[in-house]
C-alpha positions in Angstrom: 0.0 0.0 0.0 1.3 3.5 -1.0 0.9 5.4 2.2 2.0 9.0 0.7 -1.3 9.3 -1.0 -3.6 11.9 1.1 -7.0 10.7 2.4 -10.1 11.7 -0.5 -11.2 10.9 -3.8 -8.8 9.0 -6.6 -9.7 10.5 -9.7 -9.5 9.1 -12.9 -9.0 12.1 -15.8 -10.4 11.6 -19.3 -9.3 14.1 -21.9 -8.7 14.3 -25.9 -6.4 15.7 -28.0 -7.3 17.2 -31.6 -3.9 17.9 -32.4 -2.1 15.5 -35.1 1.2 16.1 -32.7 0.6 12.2 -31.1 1.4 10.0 -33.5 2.1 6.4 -32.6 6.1 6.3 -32.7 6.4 8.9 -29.8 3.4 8.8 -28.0 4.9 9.4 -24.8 6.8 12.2 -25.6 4.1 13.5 -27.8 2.0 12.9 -24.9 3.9 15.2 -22.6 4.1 18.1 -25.4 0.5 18.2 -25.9 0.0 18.9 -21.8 2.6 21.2 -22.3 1.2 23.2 -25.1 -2.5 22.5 -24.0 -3.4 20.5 -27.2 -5.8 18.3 -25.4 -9.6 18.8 -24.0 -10.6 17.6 -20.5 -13.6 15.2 -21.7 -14.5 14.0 -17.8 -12.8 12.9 -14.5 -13.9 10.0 -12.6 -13.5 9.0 -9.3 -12.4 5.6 -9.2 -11.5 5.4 -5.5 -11.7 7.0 -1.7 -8.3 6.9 0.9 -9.5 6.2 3.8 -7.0 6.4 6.3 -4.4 9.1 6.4 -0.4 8.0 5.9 1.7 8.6 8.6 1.9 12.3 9.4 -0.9 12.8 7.7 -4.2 14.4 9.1 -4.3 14.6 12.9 -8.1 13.6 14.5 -8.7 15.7 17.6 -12.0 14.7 19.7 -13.2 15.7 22.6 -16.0 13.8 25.3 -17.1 15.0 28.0 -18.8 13.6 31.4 -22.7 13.5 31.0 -22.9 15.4 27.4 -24.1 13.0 24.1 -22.7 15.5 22.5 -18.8 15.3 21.3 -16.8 17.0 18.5 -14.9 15.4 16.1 -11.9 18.2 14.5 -14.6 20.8 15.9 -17.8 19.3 14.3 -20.4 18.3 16.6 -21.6 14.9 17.1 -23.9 13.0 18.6 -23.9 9.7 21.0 -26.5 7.6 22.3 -24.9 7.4 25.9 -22.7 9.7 27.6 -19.4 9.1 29.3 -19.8 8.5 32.8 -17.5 8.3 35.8 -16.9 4.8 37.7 -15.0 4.9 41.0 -11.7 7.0 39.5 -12.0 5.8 35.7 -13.6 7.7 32.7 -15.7 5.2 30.5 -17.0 6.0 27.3 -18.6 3.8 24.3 -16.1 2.2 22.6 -18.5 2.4 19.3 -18.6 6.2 19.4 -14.7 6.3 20.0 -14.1 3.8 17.3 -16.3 6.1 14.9 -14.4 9.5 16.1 -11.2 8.4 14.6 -12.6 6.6 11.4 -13.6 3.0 12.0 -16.6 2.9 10.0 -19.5 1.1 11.5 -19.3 -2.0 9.3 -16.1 -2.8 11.3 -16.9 -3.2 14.3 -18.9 -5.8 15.4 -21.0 -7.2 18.6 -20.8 -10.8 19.9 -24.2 -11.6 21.9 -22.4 -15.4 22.4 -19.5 -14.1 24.2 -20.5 -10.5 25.2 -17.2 -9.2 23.0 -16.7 -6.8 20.5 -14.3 -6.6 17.5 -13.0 -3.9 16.1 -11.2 -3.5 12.9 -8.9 0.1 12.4 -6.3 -1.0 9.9 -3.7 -3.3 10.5 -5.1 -3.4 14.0 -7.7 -6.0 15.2 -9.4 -5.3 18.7 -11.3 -7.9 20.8 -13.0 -6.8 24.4 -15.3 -8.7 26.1 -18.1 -7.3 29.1 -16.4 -8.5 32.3 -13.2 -9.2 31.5 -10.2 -7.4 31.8 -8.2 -9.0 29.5 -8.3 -7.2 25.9 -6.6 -8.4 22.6 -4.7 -6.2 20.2 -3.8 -8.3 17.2 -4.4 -11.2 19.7 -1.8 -9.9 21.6 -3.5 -10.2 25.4 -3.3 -6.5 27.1 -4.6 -6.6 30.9 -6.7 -3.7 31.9 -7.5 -3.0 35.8 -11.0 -2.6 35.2 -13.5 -4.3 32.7 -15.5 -3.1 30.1 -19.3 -2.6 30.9 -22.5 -2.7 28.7 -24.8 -0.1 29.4 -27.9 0.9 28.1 -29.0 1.3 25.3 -26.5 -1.8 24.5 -23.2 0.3 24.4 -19.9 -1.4 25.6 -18.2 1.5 27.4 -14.6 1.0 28.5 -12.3 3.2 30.2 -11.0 5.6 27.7 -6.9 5.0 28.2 -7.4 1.7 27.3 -9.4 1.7 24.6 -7.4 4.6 23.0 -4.3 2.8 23.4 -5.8 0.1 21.6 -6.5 1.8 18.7 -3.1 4.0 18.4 -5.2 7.4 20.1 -3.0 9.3 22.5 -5.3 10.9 25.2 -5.9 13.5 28.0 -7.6 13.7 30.7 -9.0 17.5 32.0 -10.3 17.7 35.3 -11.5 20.7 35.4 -13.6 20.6 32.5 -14.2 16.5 32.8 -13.4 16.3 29.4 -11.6 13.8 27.2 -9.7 14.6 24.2 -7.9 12.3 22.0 -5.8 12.6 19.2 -4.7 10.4 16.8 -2.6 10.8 13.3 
């Protein structure tokens, strides 16, 4: 995979030329003339593709949850949750779905278990597993214990402490007191 391409559209450019310049001996370099001298017509482009995810020091996510609020940005866009983050002894949880979403996992992958109460998640090379009530996690199968385990809360939202699960998906994050606010960042 080329990872220097920027995240948005591949485009595929159709044009014409109605110059007799290309002829078929030296098409390539009769090629590069006619761009240079503007002997060609753009007919159509066609977008043949979407990046996804951004190469390495490419766009940097920034979002921000707060204690009680459904509401959360996403690079200062506003955005709505089902559940709110919520406080547990000294830990922040939040849904892991919502988090997952924030720094683009699309919804397709990441998937609920009602057999074994676990949740995958899939965010390029990385495959997370967490299961309600256990505090053992996997990253790439890789077992990462946590000190607490992740809950399911209504309306059916896994929520896990926020360190972990941003860890697990290769987020840095803070925590603000004052504000009770989240923010993570990921690149």
């Amino acid at each position: 995979v080329d990872r220097t391409i920027p995240v948005g559209d591949i485009t595929f450019e159709v044009f014409m030329t109605t110059s007799d310049a290309l002829d078929d001996d030296d098409f390539d370099d009769d090629f590069e003339a006619a761009i240079d001298e503007d002997w060609y017509e753009d007919v159509t482009d066609v977008i043949v593709g979407y990046v996804m995810n951004p190469a390495p020091g490419g766009k940097v996510t920034n979002a921000v949850f707060c204690i009680g609020a459904t509401t959360y940005t996403v690079d200062g866009k506003e955005m709505t949750a089902d559940v709110a983050p919520f406080l547990s002894g000294d830990r922040t949880f939040l849904s892991i779905r919502f988090l997952a979403n924030a720094l683009g996992v699309a919804d397709a992958n990441i998937s609920w278990n009602p057999l074994d109460s676990s949740v995958l998640i899939i965010k390029g090379e990385r495959v997370v597993k967490m299961t309600v009530g256990s505090t053992v996690m996997l990253v790439n199968g890789v077992p990462v214990n946590m000190d607490v385990a992740p809950q399911n809360v209504a309306p059916g939202r896994v929520m896990l402490p926020f360190r972990y699960a941003c860890e697990a998906l290769g987020a840095s994050c803070t925590w603000d007191a004052a504000t009770q606010c989240v923010t993570v960042v990921y690149q």
